[in-house]
C-alpha positions, 0 to 999 in steps of 0.5 A, a space after each residue: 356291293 349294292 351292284 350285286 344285291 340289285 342282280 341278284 334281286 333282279 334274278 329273283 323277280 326273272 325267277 318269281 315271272 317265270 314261276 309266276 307265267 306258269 302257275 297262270 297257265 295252270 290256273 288258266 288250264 284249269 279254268 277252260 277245264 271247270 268251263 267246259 265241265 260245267 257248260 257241257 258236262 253237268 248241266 248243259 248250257 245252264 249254270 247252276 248258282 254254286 257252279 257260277 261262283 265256281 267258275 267266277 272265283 276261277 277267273 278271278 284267280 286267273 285275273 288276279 295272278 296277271 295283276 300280279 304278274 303285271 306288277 312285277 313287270 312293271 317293276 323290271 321296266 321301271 324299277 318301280 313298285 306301283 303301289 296302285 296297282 298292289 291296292 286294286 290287286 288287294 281289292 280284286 283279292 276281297 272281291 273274290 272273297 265275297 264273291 266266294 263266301 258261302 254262308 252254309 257252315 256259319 252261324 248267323 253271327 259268324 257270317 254278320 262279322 265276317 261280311 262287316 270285317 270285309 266291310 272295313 277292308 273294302 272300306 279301307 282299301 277304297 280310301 287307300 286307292 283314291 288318296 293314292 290315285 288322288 296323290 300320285 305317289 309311285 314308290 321308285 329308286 330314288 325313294 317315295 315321289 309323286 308323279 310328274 315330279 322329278 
């Protein structure tokens, strides 16, 4: 019974891959597309600021979509989740949070709590990256386990 649920869930990964190959090739369609609209279209050869956030939040969607998709391979090789590479993916994520905040529609107070809330997670995620990185702890078959112990 185990044997079955590991194809099937194997068959989801394959699925979630292919899903996931398409969905960057549209993310990446679309980033070559606001490029191109702004290098050559609205402003030539000069970047306005809001069109700089625009085009970094799509590459960085771009690169968060291969960390993703890096993850999941690394699970179909290894049959381990790299627990890492999933906090710097959450890492990337905030960073193009920031990246993208726009202070016009919110009160001083609202963006003050925002930018500490996303303090506290950066916080929080750099902590958590360093202990796993300082730990070597890789999630894999046969359970938790640092690496280089069998």
């Amino acid at each position: 019974m185990i044997e079955v649920i590991d194809k099937i869930e194997k068959g989801i990964y394959a699925v979630l891959m292919i899903m996931l190959v398409v969905v960057l090739a549209a993310a990446l369609a679309d980033l070559g597309f606001i490029l191109f609209h702004t290098l050559f279209l609205t402003s030539p050869w000069m970047l306005e600021s809001h069109e700089m956030i625009v085009v970094l939040g799509a590459f960085l969607l771009v690169l968060i979509g291969v960390e993703l998709l890096d993850t999941i391979k690394a699970y179909f090789r290894e049959n381990a989740i790299h627990v890492e590479i999933v906090v710097l993916l959450a890492v990337i994520a905030v960073a193009r949070k920031v990246i993208l905040l726009d202070p016009t529609g919110m009160t001083g107070f609202e963006y003050g709590f925002e930018l500490m809330g996303t303090g506290v997670i950066i916080v929080g995620l750099s902590a958590g990256y360093y202990l796993i990185k300082k730990a070597g702890i890789s999630i894999g078959p046969e359970g938790l386990k640092r690496n280089g112990q069998e």
